[in-house]
Backbone as CSV, one residue per row, in Angstrom:
resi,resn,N_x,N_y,N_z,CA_x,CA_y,CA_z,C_x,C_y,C_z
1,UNK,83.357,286.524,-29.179,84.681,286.376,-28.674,84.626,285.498,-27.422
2,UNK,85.693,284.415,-27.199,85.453,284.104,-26.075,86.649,284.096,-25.048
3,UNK,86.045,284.317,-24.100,86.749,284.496,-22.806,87.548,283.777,-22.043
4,UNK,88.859,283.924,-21.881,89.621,283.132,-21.452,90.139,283.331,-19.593
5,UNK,89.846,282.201,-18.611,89.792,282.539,-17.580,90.940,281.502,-17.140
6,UNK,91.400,282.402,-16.616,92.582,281.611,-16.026,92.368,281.311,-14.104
7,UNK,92.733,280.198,-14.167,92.787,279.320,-12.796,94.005,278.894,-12.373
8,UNK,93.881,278.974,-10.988,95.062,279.061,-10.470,94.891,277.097,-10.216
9,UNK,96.178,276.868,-9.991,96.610,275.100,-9.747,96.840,274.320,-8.370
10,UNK,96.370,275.506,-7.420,96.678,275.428,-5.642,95.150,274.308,-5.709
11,UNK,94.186,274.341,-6.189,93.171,273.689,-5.620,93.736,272.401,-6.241
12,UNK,93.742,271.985,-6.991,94.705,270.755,-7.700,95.740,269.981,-6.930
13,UNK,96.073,270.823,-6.483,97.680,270.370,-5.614,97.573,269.301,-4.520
14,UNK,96.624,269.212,-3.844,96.569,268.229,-2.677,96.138,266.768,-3.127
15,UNK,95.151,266.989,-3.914,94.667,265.773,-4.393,95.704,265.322,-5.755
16,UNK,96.317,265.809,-6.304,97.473,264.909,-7.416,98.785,264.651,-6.235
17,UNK,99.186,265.435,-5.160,99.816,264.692,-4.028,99.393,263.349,-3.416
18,UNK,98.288,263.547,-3.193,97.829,262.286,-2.267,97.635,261.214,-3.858
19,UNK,97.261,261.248,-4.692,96.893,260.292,-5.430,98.209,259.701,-6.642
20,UNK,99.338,260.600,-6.024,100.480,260.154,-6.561,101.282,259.781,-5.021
21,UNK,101.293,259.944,-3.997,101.389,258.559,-3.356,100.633,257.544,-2.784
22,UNK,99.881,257.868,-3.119,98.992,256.249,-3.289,99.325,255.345,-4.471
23,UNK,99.436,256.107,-5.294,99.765,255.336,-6.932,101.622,254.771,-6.362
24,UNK,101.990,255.800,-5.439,103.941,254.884,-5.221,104.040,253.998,-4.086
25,UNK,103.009,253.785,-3.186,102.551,252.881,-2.526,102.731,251.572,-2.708
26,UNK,100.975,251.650,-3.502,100.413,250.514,-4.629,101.772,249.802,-5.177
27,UNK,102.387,250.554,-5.720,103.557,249.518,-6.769,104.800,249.468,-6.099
28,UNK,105.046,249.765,-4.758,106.349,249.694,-3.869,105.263,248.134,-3.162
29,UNK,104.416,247.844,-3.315,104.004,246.885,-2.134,103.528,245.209,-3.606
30,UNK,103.041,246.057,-4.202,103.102,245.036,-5.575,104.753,244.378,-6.041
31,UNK,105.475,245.545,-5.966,106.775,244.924,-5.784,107.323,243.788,-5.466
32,UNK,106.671,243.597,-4.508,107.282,241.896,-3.856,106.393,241.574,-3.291
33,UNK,104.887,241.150,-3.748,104.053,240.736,-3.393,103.747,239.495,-4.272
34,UNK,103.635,240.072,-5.859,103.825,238.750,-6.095,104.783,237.561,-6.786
35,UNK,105.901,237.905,-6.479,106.835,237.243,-6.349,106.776,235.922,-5.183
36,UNK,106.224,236.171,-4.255,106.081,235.341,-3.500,104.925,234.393,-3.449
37,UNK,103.808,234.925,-3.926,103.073,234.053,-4.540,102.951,232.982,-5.560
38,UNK,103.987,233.690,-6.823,104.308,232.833,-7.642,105.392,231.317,-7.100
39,UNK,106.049,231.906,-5.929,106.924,230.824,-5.138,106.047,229.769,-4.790
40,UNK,104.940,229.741,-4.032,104.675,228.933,-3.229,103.637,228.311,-3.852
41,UNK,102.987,229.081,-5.640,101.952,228.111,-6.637,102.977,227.266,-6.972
42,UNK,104.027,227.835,-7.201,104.868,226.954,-8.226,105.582,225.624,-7.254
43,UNK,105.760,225.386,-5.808,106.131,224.637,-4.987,104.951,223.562,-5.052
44,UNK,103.809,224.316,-4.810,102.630,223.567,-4.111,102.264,222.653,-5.824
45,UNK,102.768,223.504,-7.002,102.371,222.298,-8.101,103.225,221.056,-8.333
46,UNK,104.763,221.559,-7.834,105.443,220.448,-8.557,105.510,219.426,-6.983
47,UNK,105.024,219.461,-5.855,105.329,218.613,-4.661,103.664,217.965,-4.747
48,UNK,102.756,218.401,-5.037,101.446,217.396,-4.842,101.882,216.359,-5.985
49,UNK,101.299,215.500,-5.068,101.284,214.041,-5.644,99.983,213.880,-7.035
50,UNK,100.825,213.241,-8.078,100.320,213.033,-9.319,98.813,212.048,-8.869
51,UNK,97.430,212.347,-9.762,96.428,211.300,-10.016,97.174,210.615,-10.885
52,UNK,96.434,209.210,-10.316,96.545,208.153,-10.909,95.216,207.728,-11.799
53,UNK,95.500,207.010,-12.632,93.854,206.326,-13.477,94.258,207.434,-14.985
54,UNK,93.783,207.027,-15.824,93.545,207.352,-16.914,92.729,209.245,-17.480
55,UNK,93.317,209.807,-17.725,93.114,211.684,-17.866,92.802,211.526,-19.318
56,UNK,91.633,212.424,-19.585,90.931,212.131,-20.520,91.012,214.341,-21.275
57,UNK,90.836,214.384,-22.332,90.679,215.570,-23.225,89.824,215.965,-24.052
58,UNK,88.782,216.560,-23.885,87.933,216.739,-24.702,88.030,217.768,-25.730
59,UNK,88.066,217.520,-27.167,88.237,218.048,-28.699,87.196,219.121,-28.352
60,UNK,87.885,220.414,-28.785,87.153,221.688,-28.566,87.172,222.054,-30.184
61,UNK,86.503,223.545,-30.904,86.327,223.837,-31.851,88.001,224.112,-32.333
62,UNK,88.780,223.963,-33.544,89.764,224.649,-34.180,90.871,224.241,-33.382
63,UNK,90.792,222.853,-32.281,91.943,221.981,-31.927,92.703,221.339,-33.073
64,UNK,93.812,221.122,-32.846,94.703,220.387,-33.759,95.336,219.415,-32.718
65,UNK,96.318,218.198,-33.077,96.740,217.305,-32.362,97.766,218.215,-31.474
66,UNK,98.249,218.962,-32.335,99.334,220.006,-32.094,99.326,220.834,-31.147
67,UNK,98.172,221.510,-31.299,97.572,222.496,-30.327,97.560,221.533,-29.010
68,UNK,97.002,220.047,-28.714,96.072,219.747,-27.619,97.948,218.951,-26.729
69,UNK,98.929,218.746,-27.514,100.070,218.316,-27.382,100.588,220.048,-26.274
70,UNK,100.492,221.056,-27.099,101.262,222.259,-26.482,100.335,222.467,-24.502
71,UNK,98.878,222.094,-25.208,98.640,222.606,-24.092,98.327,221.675,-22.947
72,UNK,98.634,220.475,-23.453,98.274,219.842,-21.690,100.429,219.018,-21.756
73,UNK,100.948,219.671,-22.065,102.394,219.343,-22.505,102.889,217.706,-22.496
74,UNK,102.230,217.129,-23.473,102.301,215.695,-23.845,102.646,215.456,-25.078
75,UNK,103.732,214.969,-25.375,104.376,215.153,-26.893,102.785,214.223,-27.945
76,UNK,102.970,214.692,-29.185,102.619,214.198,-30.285,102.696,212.498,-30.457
77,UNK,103.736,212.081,-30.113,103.831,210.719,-30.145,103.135,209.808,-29.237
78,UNK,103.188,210.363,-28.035,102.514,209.961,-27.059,101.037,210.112,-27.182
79,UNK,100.728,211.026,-27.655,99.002,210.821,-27.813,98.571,210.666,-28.638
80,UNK,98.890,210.145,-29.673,99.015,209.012,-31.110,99.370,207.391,-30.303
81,UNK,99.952,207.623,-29.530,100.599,205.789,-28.684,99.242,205.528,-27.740
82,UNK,98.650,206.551,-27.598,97.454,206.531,-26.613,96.564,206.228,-26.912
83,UNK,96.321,207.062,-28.122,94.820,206.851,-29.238,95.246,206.371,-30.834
84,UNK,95.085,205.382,-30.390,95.287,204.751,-31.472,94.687,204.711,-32.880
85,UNK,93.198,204.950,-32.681,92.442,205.121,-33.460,91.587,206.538,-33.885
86,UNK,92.446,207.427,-33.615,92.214,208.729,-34.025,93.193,209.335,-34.925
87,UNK,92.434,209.907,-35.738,93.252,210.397,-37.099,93.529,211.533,-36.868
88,UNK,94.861,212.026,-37.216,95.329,213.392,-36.322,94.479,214.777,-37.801
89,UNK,94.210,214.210,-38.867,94.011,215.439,-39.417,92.327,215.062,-39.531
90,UNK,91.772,214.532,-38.637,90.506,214.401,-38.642,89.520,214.039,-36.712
91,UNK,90.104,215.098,-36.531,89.779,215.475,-34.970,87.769,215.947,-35.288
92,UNK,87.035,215.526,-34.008,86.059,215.871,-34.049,85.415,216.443,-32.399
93,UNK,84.743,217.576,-33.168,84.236,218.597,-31.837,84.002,217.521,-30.557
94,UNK,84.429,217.574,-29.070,83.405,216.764,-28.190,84.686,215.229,-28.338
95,UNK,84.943,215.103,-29.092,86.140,213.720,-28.907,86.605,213.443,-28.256
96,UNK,86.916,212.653,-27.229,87.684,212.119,-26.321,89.155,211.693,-26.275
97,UNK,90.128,212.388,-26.460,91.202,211.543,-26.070,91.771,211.610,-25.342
98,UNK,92.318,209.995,-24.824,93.821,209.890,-23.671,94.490,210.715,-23.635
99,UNK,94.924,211.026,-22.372,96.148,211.761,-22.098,96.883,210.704,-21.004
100,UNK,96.473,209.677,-20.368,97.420,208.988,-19.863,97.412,207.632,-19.784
């Protein structure tokens, strides 16, 4: 048979206090912390001044023209007007293409 012992919840009590305001702390100060961070990445990207000279992309595994268009945000046409001599359904690992 086994024995059932019951415990009282007073020793419990101080430490789920303190570690439930620490836990309302934490996210009252996260609150608007980064909000303001996101302000001043997003200032500091669109006010620096653009490089100049020619930006180059290197063909990774399971790229598509499509894919490499979404992620450096340069339409399809444009990096076909760039590379002229790359075949969009015949991309190769390590490839080089223009981006500007």
């Amino acid at each position: 048979m086994v024995a059932v012992v019951a415990r009282s919840w007073r020793p419990y009590a101080a430490p789920a206090a303190f570690l439930a305001a620490v836990t309302l702390a934490v996210v009252g100060i996260r609150a608007f912390w980064p909000h303001q961070a996101a302000k001043v990445e997003h200032a500091q990207r669109h006010h620096a001044k653009a490089p100049s000279g020619p930006h180059y992309y290197r063909v990774r595994a399971g790229d598509t023209l499509a894919a490499i268009a979404v992620k450096t945000h340069i339409p399809i046409a444009r990096l076909r007007r760039l590379n002229p001599a790359v075949q969009p359904t015949a991309l190769f690992i390590g490839q080089r293409l223009r981006l500007r």
